[in-house]
N, C-alpha and C positions, 0 to 999 in steps of 0.2 A: 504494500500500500504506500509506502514511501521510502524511496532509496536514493541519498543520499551518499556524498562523501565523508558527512560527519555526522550523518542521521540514519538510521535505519529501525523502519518498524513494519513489521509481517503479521499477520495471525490468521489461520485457519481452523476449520471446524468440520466434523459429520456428527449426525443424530438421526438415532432411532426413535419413533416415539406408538405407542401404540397404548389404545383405552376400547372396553365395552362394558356395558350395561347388563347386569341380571338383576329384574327386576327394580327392585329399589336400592342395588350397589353399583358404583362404578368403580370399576379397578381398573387404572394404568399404569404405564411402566415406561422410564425412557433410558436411553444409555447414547453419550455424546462423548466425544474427545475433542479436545479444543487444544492448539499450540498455539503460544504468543510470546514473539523473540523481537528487540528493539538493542538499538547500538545508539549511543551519543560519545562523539570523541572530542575533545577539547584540551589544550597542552599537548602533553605525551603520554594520556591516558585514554583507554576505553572507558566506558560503565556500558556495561552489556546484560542485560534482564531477558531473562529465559523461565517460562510457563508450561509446562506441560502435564494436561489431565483428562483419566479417564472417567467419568462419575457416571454410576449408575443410579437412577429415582425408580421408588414405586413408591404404591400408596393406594389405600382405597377410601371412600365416602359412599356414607349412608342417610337416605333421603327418606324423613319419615315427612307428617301433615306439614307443621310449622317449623320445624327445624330437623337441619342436618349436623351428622359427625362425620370425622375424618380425620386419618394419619398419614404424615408422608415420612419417607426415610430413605437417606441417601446415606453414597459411600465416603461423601467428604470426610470424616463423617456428620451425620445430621438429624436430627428429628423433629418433627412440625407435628402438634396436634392441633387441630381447627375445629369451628365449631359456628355452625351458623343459626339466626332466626329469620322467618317471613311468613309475611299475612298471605291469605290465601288471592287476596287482590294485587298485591305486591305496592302494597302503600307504603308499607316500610320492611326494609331488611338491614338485618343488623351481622356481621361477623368478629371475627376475634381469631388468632391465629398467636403459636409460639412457635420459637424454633430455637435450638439451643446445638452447639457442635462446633466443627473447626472446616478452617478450610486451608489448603498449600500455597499460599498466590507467589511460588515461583524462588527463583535463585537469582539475587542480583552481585557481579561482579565488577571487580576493580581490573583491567587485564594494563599492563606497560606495554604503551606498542615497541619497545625494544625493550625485549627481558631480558632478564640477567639469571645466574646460579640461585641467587640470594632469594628473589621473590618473583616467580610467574605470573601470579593471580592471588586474589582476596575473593574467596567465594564465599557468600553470603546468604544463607535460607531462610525463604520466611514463611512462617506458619501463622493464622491468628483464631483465636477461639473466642465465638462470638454467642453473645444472646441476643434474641431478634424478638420482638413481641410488635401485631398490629392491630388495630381495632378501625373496624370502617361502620357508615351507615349510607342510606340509600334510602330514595323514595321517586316511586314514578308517579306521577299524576296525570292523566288522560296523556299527553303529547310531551310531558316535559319527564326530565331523566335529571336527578341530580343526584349526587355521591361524594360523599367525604371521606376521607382517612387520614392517622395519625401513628407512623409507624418508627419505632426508634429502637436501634443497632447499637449494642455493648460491647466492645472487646475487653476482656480478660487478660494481663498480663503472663505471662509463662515463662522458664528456663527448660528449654529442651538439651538435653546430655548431646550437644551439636559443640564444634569447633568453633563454629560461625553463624550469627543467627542474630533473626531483626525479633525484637520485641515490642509490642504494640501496645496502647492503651489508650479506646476510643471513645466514644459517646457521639452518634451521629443522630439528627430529629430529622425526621422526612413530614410532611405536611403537603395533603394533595385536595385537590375541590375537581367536582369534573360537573359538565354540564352537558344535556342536549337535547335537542328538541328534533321531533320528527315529523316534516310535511307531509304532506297528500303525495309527492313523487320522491323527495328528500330530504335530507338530514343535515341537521348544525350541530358541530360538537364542539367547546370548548374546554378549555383547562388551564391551572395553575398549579406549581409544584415551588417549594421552597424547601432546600435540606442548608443544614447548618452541622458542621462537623469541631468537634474539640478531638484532636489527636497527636498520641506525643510517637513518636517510632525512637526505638535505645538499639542500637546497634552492639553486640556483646560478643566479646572475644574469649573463649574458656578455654584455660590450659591447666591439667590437673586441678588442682582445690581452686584454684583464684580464676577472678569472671572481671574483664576490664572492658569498660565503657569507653569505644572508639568514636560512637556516633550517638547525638541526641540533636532528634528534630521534630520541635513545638512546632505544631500545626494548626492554624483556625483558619475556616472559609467556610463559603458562603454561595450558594447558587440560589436564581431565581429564572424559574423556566413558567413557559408560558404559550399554549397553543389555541389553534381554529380551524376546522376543520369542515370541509362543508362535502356532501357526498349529491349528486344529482345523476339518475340512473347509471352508464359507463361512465363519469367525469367527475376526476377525485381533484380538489383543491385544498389547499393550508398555506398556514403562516405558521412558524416558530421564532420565539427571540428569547435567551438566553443571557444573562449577564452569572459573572463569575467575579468574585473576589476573594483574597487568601491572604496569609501572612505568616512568615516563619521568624519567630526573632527568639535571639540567645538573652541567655541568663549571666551577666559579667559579674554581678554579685557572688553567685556561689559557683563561676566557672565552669559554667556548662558549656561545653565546646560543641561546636555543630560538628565538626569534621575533626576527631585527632588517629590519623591513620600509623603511628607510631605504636598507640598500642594496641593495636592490631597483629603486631609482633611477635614472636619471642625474642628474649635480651639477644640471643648468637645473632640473630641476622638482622638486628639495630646497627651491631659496633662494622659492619660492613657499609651503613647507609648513612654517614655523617654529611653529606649533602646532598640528600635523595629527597625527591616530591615528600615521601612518608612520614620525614623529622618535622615536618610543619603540622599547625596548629592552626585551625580556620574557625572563627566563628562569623556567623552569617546573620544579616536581619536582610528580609525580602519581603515586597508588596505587589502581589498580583492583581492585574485589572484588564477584564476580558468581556467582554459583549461579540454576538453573534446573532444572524437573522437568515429566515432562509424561509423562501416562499416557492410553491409552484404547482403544476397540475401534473395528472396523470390518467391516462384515458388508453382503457381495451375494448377489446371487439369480441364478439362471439359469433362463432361460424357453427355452421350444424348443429346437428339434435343427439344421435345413439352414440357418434364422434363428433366430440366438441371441441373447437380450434380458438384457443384464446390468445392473441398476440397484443402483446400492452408498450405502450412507450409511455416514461416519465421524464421531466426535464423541470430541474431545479436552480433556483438560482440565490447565491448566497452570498452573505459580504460580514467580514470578520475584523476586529480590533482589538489591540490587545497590549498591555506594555508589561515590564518585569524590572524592579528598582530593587539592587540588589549595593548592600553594603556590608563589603567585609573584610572582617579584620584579619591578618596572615601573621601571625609569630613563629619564629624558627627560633631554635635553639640547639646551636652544634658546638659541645664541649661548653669552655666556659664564653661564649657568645651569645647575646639575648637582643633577637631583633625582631619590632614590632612594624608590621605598614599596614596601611589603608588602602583599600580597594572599593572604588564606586561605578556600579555598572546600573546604566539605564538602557533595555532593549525593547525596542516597540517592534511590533509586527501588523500590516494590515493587508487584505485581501479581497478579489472581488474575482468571480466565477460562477460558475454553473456545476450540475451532476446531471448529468444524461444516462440515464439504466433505462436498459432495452429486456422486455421478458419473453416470454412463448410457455403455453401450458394446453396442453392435451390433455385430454377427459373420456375416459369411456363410461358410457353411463349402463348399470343393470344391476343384477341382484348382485353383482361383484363390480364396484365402482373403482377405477385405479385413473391415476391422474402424475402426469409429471410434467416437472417444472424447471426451466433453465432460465436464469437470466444472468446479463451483464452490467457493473455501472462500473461510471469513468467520470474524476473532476478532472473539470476545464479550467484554471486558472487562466483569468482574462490579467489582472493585473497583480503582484506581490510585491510586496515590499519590506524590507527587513532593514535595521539601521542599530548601531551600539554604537552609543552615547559613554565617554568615557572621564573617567574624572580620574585627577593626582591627589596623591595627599592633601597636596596645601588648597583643594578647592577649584584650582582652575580648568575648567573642562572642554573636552576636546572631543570632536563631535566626527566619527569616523563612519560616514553612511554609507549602505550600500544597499544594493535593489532596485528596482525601477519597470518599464511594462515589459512582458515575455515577450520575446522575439525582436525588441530594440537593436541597436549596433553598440556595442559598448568598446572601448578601449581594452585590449588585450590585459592591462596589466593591474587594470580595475577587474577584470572577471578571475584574476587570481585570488586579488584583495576580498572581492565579496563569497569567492568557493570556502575561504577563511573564517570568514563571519557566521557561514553557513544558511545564509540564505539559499532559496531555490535556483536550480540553472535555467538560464535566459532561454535554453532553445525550446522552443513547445514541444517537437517532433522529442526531446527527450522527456518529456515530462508525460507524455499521452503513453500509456498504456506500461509507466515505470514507476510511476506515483500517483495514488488517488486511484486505482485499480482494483475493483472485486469483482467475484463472479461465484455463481454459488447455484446449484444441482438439487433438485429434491422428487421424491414420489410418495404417492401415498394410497394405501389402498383401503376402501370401508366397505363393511358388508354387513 
């Protein structure tokens, strides 16, 4: 989906899913594997983050007058019991759902792009164990639909008997409202969603009896998501707008270090690394600020009756901004030498483009219904722009930009400068079908 010289991020997926009915039970069951691998290179380091999982779900529910039960349980591991109420008119319905378990989200690594004897790699696992509890309500009323929820995510700190390992300790509130009305030919849907996250991540180095803190990073953000959706026979329309903000900032009272990859160590392959990236000491405060909008249609056809030929094209079009003010502090200390600098980074990014997915789905229709589905999407970045804003110690700042519209003519020795920065490359013809690229397979058969 994006390949880069100093960016890289992929991720793929398959799932099975199947569910039937006896009587007043449903049982279903699904099993997915999903991989997700990203690279960011910046100095003369990688950070390369690696995801790979198999999960299996099942779970059944039981549908009595007014209200239903139900359990689900996964291999994460995981358990959800559920529990629902409703009038026989559906004037109002009420749920409530828990889930309590852990889940793997992956191995993040430190790699040198010139290794040495002394240190290859810093591999890093994360594991987190969560409590999940939500409660919703609903009510339809002749034409009108509306729906509330309020659902909030705990993580549990742990020591796993690991070398290397991120430790988490969360508290996430999701807060949802949904709305929609249904005409004589179609349908208006809207919504709002707001989550708010407190999260700290301790990155923990354990060799024999002792556990030393290389990394701690205070987290708070904040999203506010927002949609519309209107459906009129084949022709799907919407709007989304999204804003994002966040902030990471250290603790200089009791020396909480965002970054101290020194003790990440053992003492033998320090006394080798007296002026190596890993003797330094980073603390960081950062303020994220991001808005997003994206509107557009989508319109299929239907061909035949017993063979039904559905071919769909959708085409979106979107525009993104965004900046990252980043200040931080770098101490070194090799032998008896004790040096402190300052470091101020402002990076803004903005974008304006489209997404074009093309689909196709075949139908056979009988007492054995099977159906399959191909489609393609591709963003078009129409303009990007990426610029780092740089500051000295003493305040005076210097302003090093680079970006501008895809497929310009740029000076040779500015598109080294800007491959540096890491902004996107100017040529379209590389960006079509190298970045912004998915495509995704599916069948399904009901009987």
């Amino acid at each position: 989906m994006l390949h880069q010289k100093d960016k890289h991020f992929a991720a793929k997926g398959c799932s099975i899913r199947d569910t039937f009915s006896i009587k007043n039970f449903d049982v279903y069951g699904s099993i997915q594997h999903i991989e997700i691998h990203s690279r960011y290179t910046e100095n003369n380091w990688h950070l390369k983050t690696a995801s790979k999982q198999t999960i299996a779900n099942a779970g059944f529910e039981s549908h009595f007058k007014n209200y239903s039960l139900g359990l689900d349980v996964s291999t994460l591991p995981m358990v959800m019991p559920k529990a629902s109420f409703h009038r026989d008119d559906s004037l109002f319905t009420a749920k409530a759902r828990f889930a309590f378990g852990s889940v793997d989200l992956g191995t993040i690594s430190w790699v040198p792009i010139k290794q040495t004897e002394l240190i290859s790699t810093i591999p890093v696992d994360w594991e987190s164990h969560f409590v999940y509890s939500e409660l919703s309500a609903g009510s339809k009323i002749k034409n009108h639909y509306i729906n509330l929820s309020l659902n909030h995510i705990r993580t549990l700190p742990r020591n796993p008997d690991k070398e290397y390992y991120l430790r988490d300790s969360a508290s996430v509130l999701v807060l949802n409202g949904e709305y929609g009305y249904a005409f004589s030919n179609s349908r208006l849907d809207a919504g709002y969603t707001y989550i708010g996250a407190d999260m700290t991540v301790y990155g923990i180095y354990h060799e024999e009896t002792s556990r030393k803190r290389f990394m701690y990073l205070p987290i708070e953000a904040s999203v506010h998501m927002s949609y519309a959706r209107w459906q009129w026979e084949n022709l799907w329309t919407h709007l989304e707008l999204m804003h994002i903000s966040g902030k990471v900032f250290s603790n200089q009272e009791r020396f909480y270090e965002t970054l101290a990859l020194n003790r990440a160590l053992p003492g033998s392959v320090l006394k080798g690394l007296s002026f190596s990236f890993l003797q330094r000491t980073f603390r960081a405060n950062a303020e994220l600020d991001a808005s997003a909008i994206v509107s557009g249609a989508s319109y299929y056809w239907k061909k035949g009756k017993r063979y039904i030929f559905k071919p769909s094209v959708e085409l979106d079009f979107f525009g993104a901004s965004g900046e990252v003010n980043i200040q931080k502090e770098i101490e070194t200390v090799i032998l008896t030498t004790h040096q402190i600098t300052n470091e101020k980074t402002l990076r803004k990014v903005s974008g304006i483009g489209s997404i074009l997915s093309l689909g196709i789905e075949l139908q056979k229709e009988g007492p054995v219904s099977v159906s399959l589905q191909y489609g393609i999407s591709q963003i078009i970045p129409f303009y990007v722009d990426y610029k780092d804003y740089l500051a000295d110690s003493d305040g005076d700042s210097n302003s090093k930009p680079s970006g501008g519209i895809i497929g310009s003519i740029v000076n040779p020795n500015e598109q080294v400068a800007k491959d540096k920065s890491g902004s996107l490359e100017r040529s379209a013809s590389a960006l079509l079908f190298r970045n912004g690229f998915a495509t995704h397979l599916g069948i399904a058969v009901k009987f």
